[in-house]
C-alpha positions in Angstrom: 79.6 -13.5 -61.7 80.8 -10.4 -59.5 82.3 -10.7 -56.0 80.3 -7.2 -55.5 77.4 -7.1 -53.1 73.9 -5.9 -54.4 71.2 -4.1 -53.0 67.7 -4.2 -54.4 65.0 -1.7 -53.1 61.9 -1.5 -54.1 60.0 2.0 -53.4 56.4 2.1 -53.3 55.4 5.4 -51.0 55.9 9.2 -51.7 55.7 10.5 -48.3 58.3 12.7 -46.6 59.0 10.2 -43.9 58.7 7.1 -46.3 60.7 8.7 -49.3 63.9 8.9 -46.4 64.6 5.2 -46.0 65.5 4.3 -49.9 67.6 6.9 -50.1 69.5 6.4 -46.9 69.6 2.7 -47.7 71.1 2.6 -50.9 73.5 5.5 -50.1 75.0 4.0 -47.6 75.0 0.3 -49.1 77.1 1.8 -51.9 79.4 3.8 -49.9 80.0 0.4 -48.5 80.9 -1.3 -52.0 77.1 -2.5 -53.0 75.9 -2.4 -56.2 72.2 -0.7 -55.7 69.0 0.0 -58.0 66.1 1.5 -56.8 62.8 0.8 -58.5 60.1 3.0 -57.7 56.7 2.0 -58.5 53.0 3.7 -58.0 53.8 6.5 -54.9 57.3 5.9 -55.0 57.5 7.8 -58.2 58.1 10.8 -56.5 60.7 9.9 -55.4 62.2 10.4 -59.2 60.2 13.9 -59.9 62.4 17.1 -60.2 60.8 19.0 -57.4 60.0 16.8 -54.6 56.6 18.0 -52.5 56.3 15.6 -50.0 54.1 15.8 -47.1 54.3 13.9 -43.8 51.1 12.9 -41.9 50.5 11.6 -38.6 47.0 10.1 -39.8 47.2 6.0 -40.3 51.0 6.3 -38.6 50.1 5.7 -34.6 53.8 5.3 -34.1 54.8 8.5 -35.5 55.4 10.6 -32.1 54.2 14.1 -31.2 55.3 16.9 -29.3 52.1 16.7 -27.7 49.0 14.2 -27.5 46.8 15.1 -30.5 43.4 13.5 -30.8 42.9 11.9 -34.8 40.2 14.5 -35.5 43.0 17.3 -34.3 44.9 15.5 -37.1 42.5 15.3 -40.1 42.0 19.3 -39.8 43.1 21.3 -43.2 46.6 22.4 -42.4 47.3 20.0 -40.1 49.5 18.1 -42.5 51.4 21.0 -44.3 52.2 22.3 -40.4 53.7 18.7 -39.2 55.5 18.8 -42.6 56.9 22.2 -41.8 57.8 20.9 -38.2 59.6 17.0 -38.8 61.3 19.4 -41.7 62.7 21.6 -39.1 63.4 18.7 -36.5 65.3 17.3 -39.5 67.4 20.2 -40.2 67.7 20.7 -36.4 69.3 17.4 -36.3 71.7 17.8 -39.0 69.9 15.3 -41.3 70.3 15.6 -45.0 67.6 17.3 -47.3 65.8 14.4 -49.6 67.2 16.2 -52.4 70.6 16.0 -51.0 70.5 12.2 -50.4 69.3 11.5 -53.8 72.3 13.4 -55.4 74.7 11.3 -53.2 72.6 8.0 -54.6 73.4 9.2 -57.9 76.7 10.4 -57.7 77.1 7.1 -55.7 75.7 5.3 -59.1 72.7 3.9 -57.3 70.4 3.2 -60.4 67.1 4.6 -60.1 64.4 3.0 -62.1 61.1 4.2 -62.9 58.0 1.6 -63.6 57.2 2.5 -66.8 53.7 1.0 -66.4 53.0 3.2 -63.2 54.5 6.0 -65.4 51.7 5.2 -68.1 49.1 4.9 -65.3 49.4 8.0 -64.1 49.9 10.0 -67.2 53.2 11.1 -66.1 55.8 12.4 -69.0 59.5 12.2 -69.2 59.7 16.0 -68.5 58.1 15.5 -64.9 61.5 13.3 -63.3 65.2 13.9 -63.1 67.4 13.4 -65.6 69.5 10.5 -65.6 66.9 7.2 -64.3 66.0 4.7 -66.1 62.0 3.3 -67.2 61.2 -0.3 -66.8 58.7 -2.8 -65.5 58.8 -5.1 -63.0 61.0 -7.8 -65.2 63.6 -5.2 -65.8 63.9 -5.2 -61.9 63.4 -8.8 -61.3 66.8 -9.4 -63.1 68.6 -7.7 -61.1 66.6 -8.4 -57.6 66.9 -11.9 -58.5 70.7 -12.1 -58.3 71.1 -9.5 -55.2 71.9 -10.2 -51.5 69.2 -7.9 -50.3 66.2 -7.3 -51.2 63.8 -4.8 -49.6 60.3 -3.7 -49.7 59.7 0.1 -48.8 
């Protein structure tokens, strides 16, 4: 048994402002020694796709702040969510954070293993064409081996 510290993440949502914490996580937990695998499951999938749309929406989020009050109806409007994606997008690049696609190159250049769920893969009709090159497929027991024997485990 290895001395090395592991990190298990489990990714389940493929919004903009959810898809940041694995990333940041497991980066940083292997720049600090950890051994880390991601497994991405239903939403979190897109986390693996080779281009990354996400969208960020204020809608179901109360804690999400605004640059100015906005009523929930003012929210559900079409456009709203491709506009408050445009501006945490600029916020983010205003504040010198990293670009999703940026963070998941350091992961993998970091080795993070990123695992697909092959039965959300099946689900949803996705093919091997539609992620990155270079994750793995597996189901839940491929990950429980390894979440089993980590110090962290976390639930995103």
């Amino acid at each position: 048994m290895s001395d090395e510290k592991k990190l298990a993440i489990i990714a389940t949502k493929g919004s903009l402002d959810w898809a940041y914490p694995p990333f940041i996580l497991a980066s940083t937990a292997a720049a600090l020694g950890y051994e880390v695998q991601i497994f991405c499951t239903f939403y979190g999938l897109q986390l693996l796709r080779k281009k990354m749309d996400l969208k960020v929406t204020s809608l179901g989020n109360p804690g999400m702040p605004m640059p100015m009050p906005m009523p929930v109806m003012l929210q559900a409007l079409p456009g709203m969510q491709s506009m408050m994606t445009v501006m945490m997008k600029q916020k983010m690049k205003s504040k010198g954070v990293a670009s999703l696609e940026e963070l998941r190159e350091l992961c993998i250049e970091a080795d993070v293993k990123l695992i697909a769920c092959q039965m959300t893969v099946d689900l949803f009709e996705f093919s091997t064409n539609d992620f990155i090159d270079g994750i793995e497929y597996g189901g839940a027991a491929t990950f429980f081996e390894f979440a089993g024997e980590s110090d962290v485990c976390l639930f995103i």
